[in-house]
LOGUDREN-598228 format. One record per residue: z, x, y of N, C-alpha, C in turn. Coordinates in steps of 0.2 Angstrom, whole numbers, plus 5000, padded with zeros to 4 digits. Layout:
REM LOGUDREN-598228
ZXYZXYZXY...
//
This chain:
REM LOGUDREN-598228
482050374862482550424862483050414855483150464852483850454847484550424848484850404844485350364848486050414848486050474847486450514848486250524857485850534857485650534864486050494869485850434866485950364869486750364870486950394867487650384866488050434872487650504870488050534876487750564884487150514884486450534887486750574897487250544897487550564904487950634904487950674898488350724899487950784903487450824899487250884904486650844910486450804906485650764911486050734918486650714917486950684925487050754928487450804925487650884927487150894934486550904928485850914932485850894939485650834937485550784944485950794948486650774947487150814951487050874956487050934951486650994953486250984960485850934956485050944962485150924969485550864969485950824972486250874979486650914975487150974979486851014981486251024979485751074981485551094987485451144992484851174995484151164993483751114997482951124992482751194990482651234985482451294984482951364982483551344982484051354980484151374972484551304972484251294964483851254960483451234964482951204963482251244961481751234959481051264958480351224957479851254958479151204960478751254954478651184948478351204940477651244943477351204949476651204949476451224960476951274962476951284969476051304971475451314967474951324969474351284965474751204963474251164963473851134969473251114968472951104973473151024977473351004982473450964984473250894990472650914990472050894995471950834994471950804995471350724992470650734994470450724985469750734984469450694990468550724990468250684994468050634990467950554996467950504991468650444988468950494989469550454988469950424994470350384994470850354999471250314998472050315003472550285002472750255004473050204999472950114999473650115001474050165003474750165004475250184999475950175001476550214995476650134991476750174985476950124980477650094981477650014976478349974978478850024974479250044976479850094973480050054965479949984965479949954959479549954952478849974955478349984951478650054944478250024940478450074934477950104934477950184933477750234932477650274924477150304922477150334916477150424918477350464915477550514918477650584910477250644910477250674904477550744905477850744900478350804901477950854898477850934900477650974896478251014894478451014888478951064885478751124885479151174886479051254885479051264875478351284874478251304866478551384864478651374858478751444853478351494854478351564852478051604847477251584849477151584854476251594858476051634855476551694854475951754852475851764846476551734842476051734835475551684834475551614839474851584836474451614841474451684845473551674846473451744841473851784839473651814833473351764826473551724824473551674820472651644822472651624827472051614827471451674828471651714829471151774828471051804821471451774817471351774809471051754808471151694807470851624804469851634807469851674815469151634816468751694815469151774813468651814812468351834804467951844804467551814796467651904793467751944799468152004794468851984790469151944793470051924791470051914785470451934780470551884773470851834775471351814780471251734781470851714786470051714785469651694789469351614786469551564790469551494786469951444785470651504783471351484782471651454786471251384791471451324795472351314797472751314799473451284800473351194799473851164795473751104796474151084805474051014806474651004813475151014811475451014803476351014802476551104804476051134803476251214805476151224809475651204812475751234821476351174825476451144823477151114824477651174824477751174817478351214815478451264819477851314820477451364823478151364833477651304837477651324843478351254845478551214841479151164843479551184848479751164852480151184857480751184854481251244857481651254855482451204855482951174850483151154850483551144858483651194860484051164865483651164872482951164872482351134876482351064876482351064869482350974868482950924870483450964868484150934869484150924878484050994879484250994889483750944892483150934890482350894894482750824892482950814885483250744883483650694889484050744887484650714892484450694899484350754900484150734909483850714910483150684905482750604908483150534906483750544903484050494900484450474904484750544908485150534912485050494918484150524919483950494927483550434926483550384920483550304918482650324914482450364912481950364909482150314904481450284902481350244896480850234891480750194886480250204882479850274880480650344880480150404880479650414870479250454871478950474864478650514866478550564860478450624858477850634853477650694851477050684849477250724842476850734837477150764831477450854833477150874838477250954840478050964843478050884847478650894851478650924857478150934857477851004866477750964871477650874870477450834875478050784875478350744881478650694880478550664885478250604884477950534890478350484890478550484895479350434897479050374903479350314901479150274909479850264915479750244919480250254924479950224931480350194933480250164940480050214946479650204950479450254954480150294959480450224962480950244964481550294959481450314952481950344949481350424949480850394949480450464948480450494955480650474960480550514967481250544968481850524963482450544962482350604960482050614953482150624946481550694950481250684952480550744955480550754962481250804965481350804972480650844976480450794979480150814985479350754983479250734979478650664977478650624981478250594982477950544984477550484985477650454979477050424976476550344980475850364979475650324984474950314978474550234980474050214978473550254978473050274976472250294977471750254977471050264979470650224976469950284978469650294972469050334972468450304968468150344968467450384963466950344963466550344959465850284957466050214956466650204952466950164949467350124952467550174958468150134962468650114957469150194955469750184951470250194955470650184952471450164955471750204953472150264956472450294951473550284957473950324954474450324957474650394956474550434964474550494962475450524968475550574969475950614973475650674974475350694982475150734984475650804986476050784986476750834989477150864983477150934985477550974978478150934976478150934970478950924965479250984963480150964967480351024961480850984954480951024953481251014945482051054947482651054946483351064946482951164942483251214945482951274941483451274932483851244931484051234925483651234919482951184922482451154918482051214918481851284923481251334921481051354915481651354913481451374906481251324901481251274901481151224897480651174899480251174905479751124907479251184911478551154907477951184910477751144915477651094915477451064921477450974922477550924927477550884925476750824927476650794921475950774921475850684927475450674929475250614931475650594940475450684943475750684948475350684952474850754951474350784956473650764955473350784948472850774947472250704947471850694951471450674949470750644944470550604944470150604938469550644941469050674937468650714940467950654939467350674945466950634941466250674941465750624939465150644933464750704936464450754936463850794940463350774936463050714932462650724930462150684937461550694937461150674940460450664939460150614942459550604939459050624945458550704943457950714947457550684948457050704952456450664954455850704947455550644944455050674938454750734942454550774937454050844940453350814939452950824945452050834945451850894941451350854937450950884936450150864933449850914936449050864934448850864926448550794924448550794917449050774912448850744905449350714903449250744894448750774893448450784886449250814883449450804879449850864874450650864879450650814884451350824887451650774884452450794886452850724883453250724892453550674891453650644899454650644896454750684897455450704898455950724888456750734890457050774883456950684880456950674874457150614869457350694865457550624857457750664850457450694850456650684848456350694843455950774850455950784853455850844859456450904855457050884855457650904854457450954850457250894844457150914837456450964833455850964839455550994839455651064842456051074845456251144851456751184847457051144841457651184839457351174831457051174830456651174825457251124819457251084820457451024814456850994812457050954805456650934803457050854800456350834798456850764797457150764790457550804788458050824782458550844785458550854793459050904793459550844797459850824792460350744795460850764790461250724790462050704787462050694780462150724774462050684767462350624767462750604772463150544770463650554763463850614761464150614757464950644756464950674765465650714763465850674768466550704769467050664775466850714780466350734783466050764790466150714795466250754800466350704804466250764813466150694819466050734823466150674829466450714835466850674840466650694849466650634852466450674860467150604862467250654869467850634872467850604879468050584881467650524888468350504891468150534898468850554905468550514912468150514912467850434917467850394919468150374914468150284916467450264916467150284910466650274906466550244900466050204899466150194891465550174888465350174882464650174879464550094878464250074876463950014874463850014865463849954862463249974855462649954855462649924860461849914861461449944864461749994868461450034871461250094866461750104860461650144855460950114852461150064848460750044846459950024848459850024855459150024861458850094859459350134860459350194858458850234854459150204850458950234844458250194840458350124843457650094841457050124844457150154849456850174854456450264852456850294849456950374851457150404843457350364838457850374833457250364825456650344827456350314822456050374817456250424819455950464813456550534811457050484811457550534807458050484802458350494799458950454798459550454801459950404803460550404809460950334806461250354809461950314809461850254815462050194813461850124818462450124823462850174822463450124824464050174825464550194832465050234829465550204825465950254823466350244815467050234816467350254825467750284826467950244831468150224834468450224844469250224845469350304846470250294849470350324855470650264855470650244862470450174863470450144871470350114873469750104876469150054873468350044877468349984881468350004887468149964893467749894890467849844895467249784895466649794899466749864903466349834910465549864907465149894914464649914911464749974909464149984905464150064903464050114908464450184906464150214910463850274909463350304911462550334909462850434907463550424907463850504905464150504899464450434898464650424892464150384887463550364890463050334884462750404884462350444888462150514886462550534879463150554881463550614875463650554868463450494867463750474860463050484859462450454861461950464860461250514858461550584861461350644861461850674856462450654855462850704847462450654843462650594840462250544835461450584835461050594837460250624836460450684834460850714837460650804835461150814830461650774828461950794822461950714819461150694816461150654816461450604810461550554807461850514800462750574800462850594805463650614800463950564806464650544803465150494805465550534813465250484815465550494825466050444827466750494829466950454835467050474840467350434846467150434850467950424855468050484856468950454862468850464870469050384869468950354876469650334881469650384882470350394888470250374895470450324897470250294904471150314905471450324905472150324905472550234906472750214900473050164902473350124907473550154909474050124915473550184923473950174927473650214934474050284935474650284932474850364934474450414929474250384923474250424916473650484919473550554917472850584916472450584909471850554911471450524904471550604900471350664904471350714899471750754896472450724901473050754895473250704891472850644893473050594886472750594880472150634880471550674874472050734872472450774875472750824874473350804868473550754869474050734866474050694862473350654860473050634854473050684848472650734851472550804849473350824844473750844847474550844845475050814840474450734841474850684836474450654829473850694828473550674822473450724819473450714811473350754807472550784805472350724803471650734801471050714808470650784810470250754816469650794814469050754817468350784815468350864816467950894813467950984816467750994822467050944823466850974831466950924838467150934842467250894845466850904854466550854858466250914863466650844869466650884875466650864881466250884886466250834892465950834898466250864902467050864903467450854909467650934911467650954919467851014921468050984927468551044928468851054937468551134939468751134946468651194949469351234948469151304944469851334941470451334949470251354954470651334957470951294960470851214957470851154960471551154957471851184950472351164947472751224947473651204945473951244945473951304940474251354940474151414934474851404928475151354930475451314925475151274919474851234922474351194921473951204916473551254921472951274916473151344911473851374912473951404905474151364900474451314901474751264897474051204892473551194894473051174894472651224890472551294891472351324887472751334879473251354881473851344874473651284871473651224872473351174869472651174866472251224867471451244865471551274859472251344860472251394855472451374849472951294849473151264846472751224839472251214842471651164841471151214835470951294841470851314836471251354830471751344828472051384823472051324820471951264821471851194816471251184813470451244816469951244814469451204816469751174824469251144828468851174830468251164832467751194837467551134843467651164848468151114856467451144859466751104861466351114868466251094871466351134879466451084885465751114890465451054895465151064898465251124903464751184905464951234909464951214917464551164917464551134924463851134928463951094934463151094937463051124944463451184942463451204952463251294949463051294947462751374945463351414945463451454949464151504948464651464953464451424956464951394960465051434968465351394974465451434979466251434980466451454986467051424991467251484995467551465001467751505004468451515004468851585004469451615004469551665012469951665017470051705021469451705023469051665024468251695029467951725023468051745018467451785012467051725007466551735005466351695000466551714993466451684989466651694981466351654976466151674973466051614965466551594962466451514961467051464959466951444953467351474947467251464942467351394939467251354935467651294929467951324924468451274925468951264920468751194916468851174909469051214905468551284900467651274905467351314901467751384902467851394908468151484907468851494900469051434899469551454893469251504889469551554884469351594880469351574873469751504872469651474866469151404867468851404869467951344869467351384868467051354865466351354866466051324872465651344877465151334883464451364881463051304893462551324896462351284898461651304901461051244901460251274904459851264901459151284900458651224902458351234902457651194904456951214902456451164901455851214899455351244903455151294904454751314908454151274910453851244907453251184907453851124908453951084913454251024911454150994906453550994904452950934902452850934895453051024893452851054885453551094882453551074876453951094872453651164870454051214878453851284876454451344876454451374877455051404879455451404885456051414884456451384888456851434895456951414901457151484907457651434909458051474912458651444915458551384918459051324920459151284922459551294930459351304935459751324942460451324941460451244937461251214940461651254934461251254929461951294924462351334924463151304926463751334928463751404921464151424925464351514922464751544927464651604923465151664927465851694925466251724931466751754926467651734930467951704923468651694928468951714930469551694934469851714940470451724937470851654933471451684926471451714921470851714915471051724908470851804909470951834909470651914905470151904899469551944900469051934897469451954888469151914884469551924877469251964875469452004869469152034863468652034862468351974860467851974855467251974858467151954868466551954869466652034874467052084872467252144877466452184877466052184872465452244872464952194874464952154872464252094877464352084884464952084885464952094893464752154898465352214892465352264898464352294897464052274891463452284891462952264896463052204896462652154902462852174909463552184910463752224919463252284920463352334915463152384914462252424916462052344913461252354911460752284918461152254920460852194924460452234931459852204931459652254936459852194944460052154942460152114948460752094947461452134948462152084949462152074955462752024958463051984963463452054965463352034973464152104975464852094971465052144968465852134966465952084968466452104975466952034977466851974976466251974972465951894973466251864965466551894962466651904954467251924952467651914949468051954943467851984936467552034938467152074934467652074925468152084926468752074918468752024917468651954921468951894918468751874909468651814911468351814902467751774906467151774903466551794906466251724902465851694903465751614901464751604903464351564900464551524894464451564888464551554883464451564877463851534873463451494875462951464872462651414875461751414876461451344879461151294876460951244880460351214875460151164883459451124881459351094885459751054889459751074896460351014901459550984906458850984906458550954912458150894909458150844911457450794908457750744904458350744905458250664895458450614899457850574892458050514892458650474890459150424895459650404891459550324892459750274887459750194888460750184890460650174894461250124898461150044902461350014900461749924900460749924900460549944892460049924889459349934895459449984899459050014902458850084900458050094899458150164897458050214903458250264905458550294913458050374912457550404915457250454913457550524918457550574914457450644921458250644922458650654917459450634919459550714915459950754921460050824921461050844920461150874917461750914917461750944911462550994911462451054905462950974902463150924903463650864902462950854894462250854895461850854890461750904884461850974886461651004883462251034878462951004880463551004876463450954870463450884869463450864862462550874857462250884862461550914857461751014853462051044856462551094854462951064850463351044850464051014844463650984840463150924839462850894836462550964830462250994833461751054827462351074824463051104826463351114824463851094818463851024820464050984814463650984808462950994810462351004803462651054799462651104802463051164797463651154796464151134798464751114794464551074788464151044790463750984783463750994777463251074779462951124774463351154772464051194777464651224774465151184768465351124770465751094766465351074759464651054759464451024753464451114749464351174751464451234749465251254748465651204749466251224747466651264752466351264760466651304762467051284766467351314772467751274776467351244784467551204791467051214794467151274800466751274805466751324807467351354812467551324813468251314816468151334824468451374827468351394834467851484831467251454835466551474833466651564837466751554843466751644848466651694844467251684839467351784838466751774832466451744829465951754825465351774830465151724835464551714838464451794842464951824844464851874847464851944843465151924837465151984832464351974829463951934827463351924826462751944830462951954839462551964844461951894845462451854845461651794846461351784839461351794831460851794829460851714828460251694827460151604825459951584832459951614838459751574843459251604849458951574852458451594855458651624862458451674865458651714868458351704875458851684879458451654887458451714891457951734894457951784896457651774904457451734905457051724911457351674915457551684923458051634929458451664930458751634936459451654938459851564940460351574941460451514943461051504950461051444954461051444959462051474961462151484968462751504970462651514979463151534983463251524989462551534995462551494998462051475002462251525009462351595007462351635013461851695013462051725019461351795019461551855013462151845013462351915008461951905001462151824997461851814991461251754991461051734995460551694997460551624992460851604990460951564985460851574978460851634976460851674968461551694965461451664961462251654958461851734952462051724945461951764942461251764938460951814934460151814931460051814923459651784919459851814915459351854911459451874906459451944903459351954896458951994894459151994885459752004885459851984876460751974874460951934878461551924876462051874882462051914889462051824892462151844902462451784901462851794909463451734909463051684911462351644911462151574912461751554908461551584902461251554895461751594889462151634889462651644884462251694878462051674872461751724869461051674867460951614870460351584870460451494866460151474864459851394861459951384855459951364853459851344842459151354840459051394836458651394832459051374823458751294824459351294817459151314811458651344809458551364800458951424804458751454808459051534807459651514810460051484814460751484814461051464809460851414805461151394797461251444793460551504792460751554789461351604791461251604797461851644798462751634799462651564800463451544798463451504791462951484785463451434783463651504780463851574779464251594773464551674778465251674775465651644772465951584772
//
């Protein structure tokens, strides 16, 4: 905190508390996040209420500026009609851009200073402020919390969550989107490993995805690597409580690596990499971007969340906000059920996406491994979308080969998440590829089952069934998710930024409004499956089908990289 702060820290921040104090709960009071999800996940359980003593870490989302001009701003910069098509913001301007307003920061200030916050910081944008505080000032400070132990997942983590809404004093609505390291859960892996497929004979087959499959299916060649010459760079992000190994890289690649050139070694790690063993989602994604975007310089951010209140993926989020210079592609694993989180949240988390792209990232997340998803509302069924693939600023699939056994052409994957969201509106750029495919699909789902306007997801596949991954120097076969078919998509990706930049150009930045202005061209077009969704009489487990052109479960198709290079490295 600034020591003007310091100085008068008890003026309006005491007022506040005061206020709250006097208050009727709901009076003047308000709840940022009144339809977060509040259940405790399955698998988890409580190990009881925290010592009121315990310190807590706690992140403040400020209300930002001029939204609308950055998402004008970013529909410049990504459509290749634009004369500023390219024209990147640095961090210092999307700063400048969406800063919260001086007296957002002054009012948020005070009032955590008032209520004994410590150690707060900020991030270059100023949109975030992560403060510590004893839990007993946070049950003060966040009327109606209750903060208590967890312990879940594969890993058996410890998190310190509050399942009971919080309000905030209504002073703050205008100045806080929502407070972090309350509700949410860490999510964890869908990736899983099948049973090998039978089949008789072995002549001309290969026994599950490696590199060198990848690179035969997407037409690479052993050229098609990294010059090693430019500052290219490429990044995947890790929310698990996962971590890679180097030797598991390096197994790896001894293994599966031997007829390309590649990089031994990541270049990068920000964040913090566990001691423990590795784990098989996070060796997957270093070791699938390293092959498919192979020899260019990777890191790797690994957010376990430091402490137990932290969320790993807003602590990625705020990385994001505090550096200047960051790889251009970056891909992720990590999704929730759009419902599971608040509509604060996830518009707030979206604006951090739009942000990213007007910076010229290109951000790809796994679409998920549940096909369109189920759940029941009032006794109806419905498809349950993910978040973050339904954002309209990421890239999102997952395919499989028709022959398990032969590198032939590829049909849906069952489990490959899709469909269409529940909050964003379907954006601009994919409005004639959708209302095409509604228009034209000889097999949709009943309306109700869909929000026919949402923004309509995924936008691109690639292999998710059969690789091989080495974890704690084990090589593990038949290991399935679209968690796979994300950094081998970013990886080819990176290759053409390779090509871009040694062309002097810029890189792709946030990819959509091109990809669907081209209609697909460069990638191979899935036309065959459907994938899975509710196990009832009305839709029998058929989520959606796909189709020429784009359809919501293979997007507009796979990488064919000469013909994808042709058609993005220019302009």
């Amino acid at each position: 905190m600034t020591a003007d702060l310091l100085r008068d820290g008890m003026g309006l921040g005491a007022c506040l508390l005061g206020l709250l104090a006097l208050c009727v709960v709901g009076r003047c009071s308000y709840s940022p996040e009144p339809d977060q999800q509040r259940t405790l996940p399955p698998g988890w359980v409580s190990l009881g209420r925290v010592d009121p003593e315990e310190e807590l870490s706690l992140t403040f989302a400020l209300r930002q500026q001029n939204l609308e001009r950055l998402s004008k701003l970013v529909q410049a910069v990504s459509d290749p009609g634009s004369p500023r098509y390219g024209k990147y913001l640095t961090l210092e301007d999307v700063a400048e851009l969406v800063r919260p307003s001086p007296l957002t920061l002054h009012t948020v200030q005070k009032w955590l200073l008032a209520a004994g916050a410590r150690n707060c910081h900020s991030v270059i944008t100023q949109d975030f402020l992560t403060c510590w505080m004893s839990v007993r000032q946070a049950e003060l400070l966040l009327s109606g919390s209750e903060f208590h132990r967890y312990v879940g997942g594969p890993a058996e983590t410890r998190v310190v969550r509050s399942l009971r809404p919080y309000q905030l004093p209504k002073a703050l609505a205008s100045h806080v989107d929502f407070v972090g390291g309350l509700h949410r859960f860490p999510p964890t892996s869908s990736l899983r490993q099948r049973p090998e497929p039978q089949v008789a004979g072995t002549v001309g087959l290969h026994l599950g995805v490696t590199p060198s499959v990848i690179r035969e299916r997407y037409n690479l060649t052993a050229h098609d690597v990294g010059s090693g010459t430019t500052n290219n760079s490429q990044a995947c992000a890790q929310f698990l409580e996962q971590y890679f190994h180097d030797s598991d890289l390096a197994e790896f690649m001894h293994l599966f690596g031997g007829n390309f050139a590649h990089q031994a070694s990541v270049a990068q790690v920000v964040g913090q990499q566990g001691r423990g063993r590795a784990g098989i989602e996070a060796s997957l994604d270093v070791e699938y971007l390293m092959s498919a975007g192979a020899n260019i310089s990777t890191w790797v951010y690994s957010n376990p969340g430091r402490h137990e209140s932290q969320e790993p993926f807003l602590q990625w989020l705020l990385l994001l906000s505090n550096e200047s210079a960051l790889p251009p592609v970056h891909t992720a694993s990590y999704g929730d059920d759009e419902d599971s989180l608040s509509s604060a949240y996830i518009q707030r988390v979206n604006t951090e996406f739009m942000k990213a792209a007007a910076r010229g990232l290109t951000l790809l997340f796994a679409s998920g491994d549940s096909g369109a998803g189920c759940w029941s509302t009032s006794g109806r069924h419905q498809f349950r979308p993910s978040f973050p693939a339904s954002s309209p600023y990421v890239t999102t699939g997952g395919t499989s080969f028709k022959n398990p056994f032969r590198v032939t052409t590829e049909v849906v994957d069952y489990i490959s998440g899709g469909g269409f969201s529940n909050v964003f509106p379907r954006p601009s750029y994919q409005e004639e590829a959708v209302a095409k495919f509604l228009s034209s699909s000889p097999q949709l789902p009943p309306s109700s089952y869909f929000n026919a306007s949402g923004r309509a997801y995924p936008d691109v596949a690639a292999l998710s069934d059969g690789y091989w991954v080495v974890s704690n120097r084990v090589p593990i076969p038949w290991v399935s998710g679209t968690s796979a078919s994300t950094p081998v998509f970013g990886g080819i990706l990176s290759l053409i930024n390779e090509h871009r930049i040694l062309n002097g150009r810029p890189p792709l930045g946030f990819l959509n409004p091109r990809l669907y202005q081209q209609h697909g061209a460069g990638l191979f077009d899935v036309t065959r499956g459907c994938h899975e969704s509710c196990l009832n009489e009305e839709v029998q487990g058929q989520g959606f089908c796909s189709g020429p052109g784009w359809d919501p479960v293979t997007g507009w198709g796979t990488p064919n990289f000469p013909a994808l290079l042709k058609t993005l490295i220019n302009p």
